[in-house]
N, C-alpha and C positions, 0 to 999 in steps of 0.2 A: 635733603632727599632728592630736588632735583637734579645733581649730576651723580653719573655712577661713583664718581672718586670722593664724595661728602664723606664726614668722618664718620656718622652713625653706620653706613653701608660698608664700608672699612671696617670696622667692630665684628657689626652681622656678620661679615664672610670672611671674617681672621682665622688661620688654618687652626683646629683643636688640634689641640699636644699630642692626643692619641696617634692621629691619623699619617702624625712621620712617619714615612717609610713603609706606609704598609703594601705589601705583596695584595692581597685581598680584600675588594673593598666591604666595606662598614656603613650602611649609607644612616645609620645611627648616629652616625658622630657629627654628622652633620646638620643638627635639629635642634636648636635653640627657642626659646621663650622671649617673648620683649615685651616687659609691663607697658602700657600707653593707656589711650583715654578711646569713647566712643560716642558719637553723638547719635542716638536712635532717634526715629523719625515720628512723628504723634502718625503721619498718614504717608504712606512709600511714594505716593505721585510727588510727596515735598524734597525726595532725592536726590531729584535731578536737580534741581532748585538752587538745594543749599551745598551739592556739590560743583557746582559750578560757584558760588560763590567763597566756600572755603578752601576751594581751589587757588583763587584771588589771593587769597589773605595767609597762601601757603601752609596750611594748618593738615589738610588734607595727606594723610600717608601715603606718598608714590614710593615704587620700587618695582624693577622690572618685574614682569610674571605675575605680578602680586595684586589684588582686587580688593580694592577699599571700601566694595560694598559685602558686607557681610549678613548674616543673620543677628537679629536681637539679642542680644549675652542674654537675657530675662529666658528660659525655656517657655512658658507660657505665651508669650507675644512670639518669641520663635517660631511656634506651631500655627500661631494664627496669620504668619508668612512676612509678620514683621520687619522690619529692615535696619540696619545702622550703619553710619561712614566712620571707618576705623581713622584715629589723628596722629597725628605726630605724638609720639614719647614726651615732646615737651608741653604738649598739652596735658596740663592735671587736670581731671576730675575734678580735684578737691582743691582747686587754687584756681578760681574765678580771674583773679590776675592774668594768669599767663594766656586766659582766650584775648580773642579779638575781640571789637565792639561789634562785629557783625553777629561774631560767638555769642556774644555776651546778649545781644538783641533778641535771638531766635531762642535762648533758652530760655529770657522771662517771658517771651510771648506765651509759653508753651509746646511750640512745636519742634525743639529738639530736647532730648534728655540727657546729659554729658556724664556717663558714667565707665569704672576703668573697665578694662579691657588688655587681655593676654594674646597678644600675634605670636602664633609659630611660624618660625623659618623655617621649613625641611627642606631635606635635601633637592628637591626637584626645582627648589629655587638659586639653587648654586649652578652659577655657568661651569661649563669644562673646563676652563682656565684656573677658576679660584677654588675646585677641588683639586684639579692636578697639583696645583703650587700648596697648596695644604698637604699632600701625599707626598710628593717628589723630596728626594732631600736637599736640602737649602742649595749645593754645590754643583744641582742640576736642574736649577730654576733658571738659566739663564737661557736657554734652547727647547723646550717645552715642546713636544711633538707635537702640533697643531694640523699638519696638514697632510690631506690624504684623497685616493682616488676614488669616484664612487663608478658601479655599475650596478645600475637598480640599485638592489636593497643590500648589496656588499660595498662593505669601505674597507677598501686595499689600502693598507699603513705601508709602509718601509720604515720601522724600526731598527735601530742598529746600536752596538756599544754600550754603555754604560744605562740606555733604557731598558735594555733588552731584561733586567729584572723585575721591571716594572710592567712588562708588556700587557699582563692579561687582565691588570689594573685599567692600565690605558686604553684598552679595547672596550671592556666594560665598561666604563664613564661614556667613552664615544659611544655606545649602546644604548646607553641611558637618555644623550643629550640630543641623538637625532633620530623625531620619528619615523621615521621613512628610511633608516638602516635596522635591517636582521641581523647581517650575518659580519662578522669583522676579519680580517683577516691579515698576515704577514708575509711580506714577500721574502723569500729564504735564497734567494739569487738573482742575477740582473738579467733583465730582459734584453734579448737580444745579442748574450753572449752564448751562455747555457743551452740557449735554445734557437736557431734556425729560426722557426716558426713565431717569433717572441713572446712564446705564451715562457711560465713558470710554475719554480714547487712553490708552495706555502704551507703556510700552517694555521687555521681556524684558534683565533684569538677568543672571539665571544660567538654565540650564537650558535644556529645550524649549519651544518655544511653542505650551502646547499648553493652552489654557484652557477644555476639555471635561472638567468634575470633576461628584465623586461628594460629596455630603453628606449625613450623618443629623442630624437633628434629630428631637427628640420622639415618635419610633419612626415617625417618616417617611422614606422615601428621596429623594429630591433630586439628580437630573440634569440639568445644563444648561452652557450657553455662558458662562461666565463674563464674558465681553467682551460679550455683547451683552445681561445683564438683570440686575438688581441685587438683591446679597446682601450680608450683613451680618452673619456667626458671631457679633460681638458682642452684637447683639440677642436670641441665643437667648432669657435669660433673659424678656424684655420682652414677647416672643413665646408664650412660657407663661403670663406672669403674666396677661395680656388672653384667652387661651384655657381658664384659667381661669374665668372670671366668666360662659364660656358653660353654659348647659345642654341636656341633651339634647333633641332635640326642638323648639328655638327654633330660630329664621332668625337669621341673621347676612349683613351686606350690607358687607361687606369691597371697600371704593370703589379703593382703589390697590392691589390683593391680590400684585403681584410674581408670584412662581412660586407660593406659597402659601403662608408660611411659617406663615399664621394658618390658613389654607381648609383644606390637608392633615389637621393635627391636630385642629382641630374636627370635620373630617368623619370623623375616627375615631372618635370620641366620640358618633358621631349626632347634632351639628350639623346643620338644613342651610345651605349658604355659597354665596352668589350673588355671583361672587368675580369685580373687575372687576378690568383692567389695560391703559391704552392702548397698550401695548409690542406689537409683534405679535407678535416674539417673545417676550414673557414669558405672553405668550397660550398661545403655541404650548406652551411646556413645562409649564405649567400644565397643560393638557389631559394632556398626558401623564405626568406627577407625579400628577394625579389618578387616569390608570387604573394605574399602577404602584401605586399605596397603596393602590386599591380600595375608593375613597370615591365611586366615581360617583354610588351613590344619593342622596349628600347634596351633591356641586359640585357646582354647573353654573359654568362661566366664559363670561366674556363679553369683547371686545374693543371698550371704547366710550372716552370722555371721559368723566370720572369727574364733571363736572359735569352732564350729559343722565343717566346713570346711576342718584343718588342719588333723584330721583322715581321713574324707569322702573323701578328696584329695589320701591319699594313697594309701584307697580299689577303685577309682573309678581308677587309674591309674593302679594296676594290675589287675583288671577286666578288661580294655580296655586291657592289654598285655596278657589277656591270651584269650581273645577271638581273637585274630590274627589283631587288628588296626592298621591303618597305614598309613603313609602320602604318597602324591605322588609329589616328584619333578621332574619340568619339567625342561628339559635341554633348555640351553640356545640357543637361537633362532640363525639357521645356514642359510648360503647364499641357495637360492632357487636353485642354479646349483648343490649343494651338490647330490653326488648319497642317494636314499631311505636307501641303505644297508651299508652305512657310516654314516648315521643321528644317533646323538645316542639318546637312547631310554629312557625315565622317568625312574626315580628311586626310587623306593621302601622303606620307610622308617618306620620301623615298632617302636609301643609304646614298650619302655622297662617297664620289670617293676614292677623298685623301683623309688622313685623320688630321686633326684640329690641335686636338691636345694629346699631351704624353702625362698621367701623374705618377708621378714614384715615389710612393710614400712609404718608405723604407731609409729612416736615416742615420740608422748605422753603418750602410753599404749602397743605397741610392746612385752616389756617385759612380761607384764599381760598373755599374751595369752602363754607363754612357757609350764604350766602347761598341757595342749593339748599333749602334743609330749609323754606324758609316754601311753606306750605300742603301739606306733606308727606301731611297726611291730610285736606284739605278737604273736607268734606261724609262722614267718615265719620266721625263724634264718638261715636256709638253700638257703637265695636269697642272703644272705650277706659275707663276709669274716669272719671264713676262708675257708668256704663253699664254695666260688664263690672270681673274684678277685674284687667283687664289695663293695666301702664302703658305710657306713650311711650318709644319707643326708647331705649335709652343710646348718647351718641355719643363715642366712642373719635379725639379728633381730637390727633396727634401734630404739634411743633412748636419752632420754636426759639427759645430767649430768652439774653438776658442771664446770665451767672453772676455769681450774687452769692447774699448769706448774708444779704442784707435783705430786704423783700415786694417788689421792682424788680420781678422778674421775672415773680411770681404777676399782678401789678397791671397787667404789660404784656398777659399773657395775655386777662385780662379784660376789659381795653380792645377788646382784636384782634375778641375771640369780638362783645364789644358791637355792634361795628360790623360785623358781618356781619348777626345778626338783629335786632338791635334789642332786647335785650335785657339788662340789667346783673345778673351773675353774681356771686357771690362766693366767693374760695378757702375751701374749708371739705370737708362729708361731702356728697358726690352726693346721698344719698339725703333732703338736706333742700332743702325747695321754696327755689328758686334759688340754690343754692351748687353749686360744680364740683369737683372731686377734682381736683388735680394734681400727677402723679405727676411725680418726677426721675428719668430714664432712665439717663441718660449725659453723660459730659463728650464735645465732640468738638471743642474748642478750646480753648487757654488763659482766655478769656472768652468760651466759649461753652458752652451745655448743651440737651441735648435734652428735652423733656419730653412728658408726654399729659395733656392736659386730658379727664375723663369727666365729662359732664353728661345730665341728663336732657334731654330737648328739650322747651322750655315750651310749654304750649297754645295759649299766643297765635301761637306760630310755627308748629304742624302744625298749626293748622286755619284757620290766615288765607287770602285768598282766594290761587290761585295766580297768578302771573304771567303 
């Protein structure tokens, strides 16, 4: 019973014959009896006692979810709040042999009683694996839908092919097994072809359909339409690692910004984030994700075509800097005995202004939109190095390639970027004149992977003439 793979736990969650193939589940079939033994306690403070020591002597029945302290099988001492540690199956009641000497010690003292006892299995103690493989038919055990996207209390499946009979089986077990999911659901097309906006149709597998959730990320709150604007929990990670590299104080021009997931946590940080998104509703929650998190000073959201955007981003940033803009933080809240003239006072934080960063988290078409960036800073040569100690943006452009373990992919990358500015890149450290960082994100297909290409933007592209 201590590892999951022991042959008795093999047995307990062997699939019942009923349960092939069913379309509907049964959660009946899943509920077994197992004769064992029990040793009740003369006094409950001896429980801990003597499960810690038939713990030792491995007697003691473990099994995930499962709780070996139970009530007294006797109803009478049951009621008086009684206690007993359920044993192993090979422990007999009736066959003094098979205990330990420790067993055997504590039962002539008197203070344990060894008598049998009936454990039920139900179904709440079967993991989602070893109902599914019980359910599924034997020749589609090999690929088990296991993994799925959550937002809040929705878990968005992609079921496809030979499951798709099985779906509203698999939805409901996944219902069953986590509790912090309501609502289940199927995606009925790919994101980001069907749809512009990457949002999708689907179809409510289990549950409510009720696709207005709550999400934290990065000590952001996060409210919206799940169906009408595009999130990605799995990105968290990716999502930090880029809002990292900001610093306080810099502009950031987040071109595809979605609800925020970059905009929000920057703007905690004292960012500022000139945060686009053509979605109207991804607009709409934006706005209000921004004043929920009380970053206003540092968003502002816009609702454009992220290809007008990327210039309009960078006269609209030094026209806020040269009209004198600025944010105002306030200091952190100090004890009320504090004297007035030791309080310290908000601070000042004015728009610089060049932008810092470009993100374009859009990586179906990311690269498409590079073309943009030529003559980004035409005719202002003198904001940048070696004029000033300031460099050209970092562009943060997210995308898809090939999977593979060779340069295929890096090289395709380079190609793509090439042919937007005209410019030949190479994989290597950002921060050397013409090389690109590119970072591995995610797998989101069997031969597919996400990546972010970070480059500096070369001078021949911000200061060429514009179009």
């Amino acid at each position: 019973m201590e590892s999951k793979g022991s042959e008795l736990e093999m047995n307990l969650f062997r699939a019942p014959a009923a349960a092939r193939a069913l379309k509907t589940l049964d959660r009946a079939l899943f509920s077994r009896s197992l004769p064992t033994s029990a040793a009740c306690v003369r006094e409950n403070k001896l429980i801990s006692k003597y499960r810690k020591q038939l713990e030792k002597t491995r007697e003691v029945f473990l099994l995930d979810k499962f709780d070996p302290i139970a009530a007294d099988p006797d109803g009478a001492l049951a009621a008086q709040g009684k206690k007993c540690l359920i044993l192993k199956p090979e422990v007999k009641a009736a066959a003094p042999e098979t205990w330990s000497s420790a067993l055997q010690e504590a039962a002539k003292s008197g203070d344990l009683n060894i008598v049998p006892f009936d454990v039920t299995i139900g179904y709440d103690m079967w993991s989602y694996l070893d109902v599914m493989r019980s359910i599924l038919p034997e020749d589609l055990l090999g690929e088990i839908p296991v993994g799925f996207n959550t937002a809040g209390h929705v878990a968005h499946l992609n079921i496809r092919g030979q499951y798709l009979p099985y779906k509203y089986v698999i939805a409901q077990v996944i219902l069953d097994k986590n509790p912090n999911i309501r609502t289940v659901i199927n995606k009925t097309d790919n994101v980001g072809t069907e749809s512009e906006f990457r949002t999708f149709t689907y179809e409510v597998l289990a549950g409510p359909d009720d696709m207005l959730v709550e999400v934290s990320e990065a000590g952001c709150i996060f409210n919206f339409d799940y169906s009408k604007v595009y999130w990605n929990t799995k990105l968290g990670t990716e999502h930090q690692r880029i809002c990292a590299m900001f610093k306080p104080g810099e502009v950031v021009v987040d071109v595809m910004a979605g609800i925020g997931p970059f905009a929000a946590p920057a703007g905690k940080k004292g960012v500022f984030v000139w945060a686009n998104d053509k979605n109207p509703e991804s607009y709409k929650y934006l706005n209000e994700i921004v004043k929920r998190n009380k970053v206003t000073e540092f968003v502002k959201p816009f609702n454009q075509d992220g290809h007008d955007f990327i210039k309009q981003a960078a006269d609209l940033v030094l026209e806020a800097s040269q009209r004198g803009e600025f944010a105002i933080v306030k200091p952190a809240k100090v004890s009320r005995s504090t004297p007035p003239e030791k309080r310290p006072e908000p601070v000042r934080v004015p728009v610089p202004p060049i932008v810092s960063h470009y993100v374009m988290n859009l990586p179906a078409s990311a690269l498409e939109f590079l073309h943009n960036f030529k003559g980004l800073y035409c005719g202002h040569e003198k904001l940048f190095a070696p004029h000033t100690d300031t460099k050209l943006p970092l562009v943060h452009a997210h995308c898809f390639a090939v999977k593979a373990d060779d340069a295929t992919p890096l090289d395709d990358i380079c190609q793509r970027i090439h042919s937007e500015i005209g410019v030949q890149l190479k994989p290597g450290d950002v921060e050397r004149e013409g090389q690109v960082t590119i970072h591995e994100v995610r797998d989101v297909a069997p031969a597919k992977r996400m990546f972010c290409a970070t480059f500096r933007l070369p001078p021949e592209v911000a200061f060429a003439p514009r179009a």
